[in-house]
C-alpha positions as CSV (number, residue, x, y, z in Angstrom):
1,X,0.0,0.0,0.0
2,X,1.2,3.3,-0.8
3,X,2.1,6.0,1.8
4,X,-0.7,7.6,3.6
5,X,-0.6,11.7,3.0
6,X,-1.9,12.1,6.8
7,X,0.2,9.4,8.2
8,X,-2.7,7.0,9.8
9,X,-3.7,3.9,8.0
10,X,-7.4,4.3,5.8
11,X,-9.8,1.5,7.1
12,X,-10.4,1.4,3.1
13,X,-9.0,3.1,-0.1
14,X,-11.2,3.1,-3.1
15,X,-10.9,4.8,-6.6
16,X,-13.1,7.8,-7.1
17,X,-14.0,10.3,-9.9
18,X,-13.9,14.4,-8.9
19,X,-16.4,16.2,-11.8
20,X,-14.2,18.9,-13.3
21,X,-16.4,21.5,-12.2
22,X,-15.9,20.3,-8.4
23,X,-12.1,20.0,-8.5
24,X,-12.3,23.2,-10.6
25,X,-13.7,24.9,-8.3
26,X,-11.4,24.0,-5.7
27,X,-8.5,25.1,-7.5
28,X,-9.9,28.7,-7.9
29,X,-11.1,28.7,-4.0
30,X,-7.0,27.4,-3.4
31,X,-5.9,30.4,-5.5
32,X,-8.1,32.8,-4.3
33,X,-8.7,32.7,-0.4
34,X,-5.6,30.6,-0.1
35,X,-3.5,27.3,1.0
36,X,-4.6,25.2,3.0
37,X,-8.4,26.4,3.2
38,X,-10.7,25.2,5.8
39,X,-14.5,24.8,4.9
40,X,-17.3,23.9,7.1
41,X,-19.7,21.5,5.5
42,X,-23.0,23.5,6.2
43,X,-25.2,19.7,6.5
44,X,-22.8,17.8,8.5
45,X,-22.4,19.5,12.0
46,X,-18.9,19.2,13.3
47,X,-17.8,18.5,10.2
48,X,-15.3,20.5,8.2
49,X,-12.8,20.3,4.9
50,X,-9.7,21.0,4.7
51,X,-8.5,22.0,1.2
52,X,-4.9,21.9,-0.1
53,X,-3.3,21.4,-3.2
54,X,-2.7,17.7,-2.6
55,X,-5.3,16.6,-0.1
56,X,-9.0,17.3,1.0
57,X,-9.3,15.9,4.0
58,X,-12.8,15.9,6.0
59,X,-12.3,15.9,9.6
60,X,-14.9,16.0,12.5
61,X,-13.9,19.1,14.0
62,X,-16.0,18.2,17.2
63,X,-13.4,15.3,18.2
64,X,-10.2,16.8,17.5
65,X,-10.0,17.2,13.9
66,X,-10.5,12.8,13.6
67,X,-10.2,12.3,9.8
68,X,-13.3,11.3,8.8
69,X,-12.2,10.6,5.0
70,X,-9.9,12.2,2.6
71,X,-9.5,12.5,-1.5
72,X,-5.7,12.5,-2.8
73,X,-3.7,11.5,-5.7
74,X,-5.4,13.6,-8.2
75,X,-4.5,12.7,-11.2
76,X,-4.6,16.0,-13.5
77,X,-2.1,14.7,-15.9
78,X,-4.5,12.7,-17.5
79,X,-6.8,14.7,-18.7
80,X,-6.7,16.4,-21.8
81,X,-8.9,19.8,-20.6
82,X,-10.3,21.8,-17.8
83,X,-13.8,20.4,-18.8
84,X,-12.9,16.5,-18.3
85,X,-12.8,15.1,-14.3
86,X,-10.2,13.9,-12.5
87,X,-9.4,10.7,-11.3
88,X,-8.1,9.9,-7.4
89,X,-8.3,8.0,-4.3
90,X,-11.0,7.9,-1.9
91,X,-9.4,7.0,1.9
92,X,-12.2,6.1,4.3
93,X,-10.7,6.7,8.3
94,X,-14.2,6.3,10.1
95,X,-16.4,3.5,9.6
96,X,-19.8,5.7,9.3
97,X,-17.7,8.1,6.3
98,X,-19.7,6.5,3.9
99,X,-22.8,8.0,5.0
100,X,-21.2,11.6,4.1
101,X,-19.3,10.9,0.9
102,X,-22.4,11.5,-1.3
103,X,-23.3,15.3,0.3
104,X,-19.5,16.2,1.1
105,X,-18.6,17.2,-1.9
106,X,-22.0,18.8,-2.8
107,X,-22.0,20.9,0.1
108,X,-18.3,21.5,0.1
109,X,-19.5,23.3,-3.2
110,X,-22.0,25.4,-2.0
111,X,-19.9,26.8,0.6
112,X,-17.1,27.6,-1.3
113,X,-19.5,29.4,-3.8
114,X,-20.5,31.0,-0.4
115,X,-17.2,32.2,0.2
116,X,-15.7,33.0,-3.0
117,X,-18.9,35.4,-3.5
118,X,-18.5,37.3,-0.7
119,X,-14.6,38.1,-0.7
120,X,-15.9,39.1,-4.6
């Protein structure tokens, strides 16, 4: 197994698929309100994202930043244009993460649209 980027061992690792706009949207957030960026997800009390180049890392903010799941090893290279998605790895830490992966990155979405719009 490959090194972990936070150093603790994922109860599971699974490939995912980021939509372009999502990951997209990340970037310009990253470039914008800058590195690393911490985002509370508005639907998941206690819970919170934090951004980085490399990692997104959702953490329950409530019990000491516990990871609750993380995204990583995004691999840009492979697409041909802003427009296509991007491939990486899903890394499960809590055994209830899989209730939140559906609405994290949905909600993670709305509030940096939040965010962005108001430092506009």
């Amino acid at each position: 197994m490959a090194h972990d980027p936070i150093g603790r061992d994922p109860l599971r690792t699974l490939p995912k698929v980021i939509e372009a706009h999502c990951f997209n949207h990340v970037r310009l957030a990253l470039n914008r309100l800058g590195k690393p960026l911490r985002v509370t997800l508005p639907g998941h009390r206690g819970l919170d994202v934090i951004l980085d180049d490399h990692l997104w890392l959702v953490v329950d903010g409530h019990h000491g930043d516990l990871p609750v799941l993380a995204f990583s090893g995004f691999r840009t290279s492979e697409r041909d244009g802003l427009h296509q998605p991007v491939a990486c790895e899903l890394r499960l830490y809590h055994v209830h993460a899989g209730l939140v992966i559906g609405t994290a990155l949905e909600q993670m979405d709305q509030a940096l649209t939040e965010r962005l719009s108001s430092k506009a």
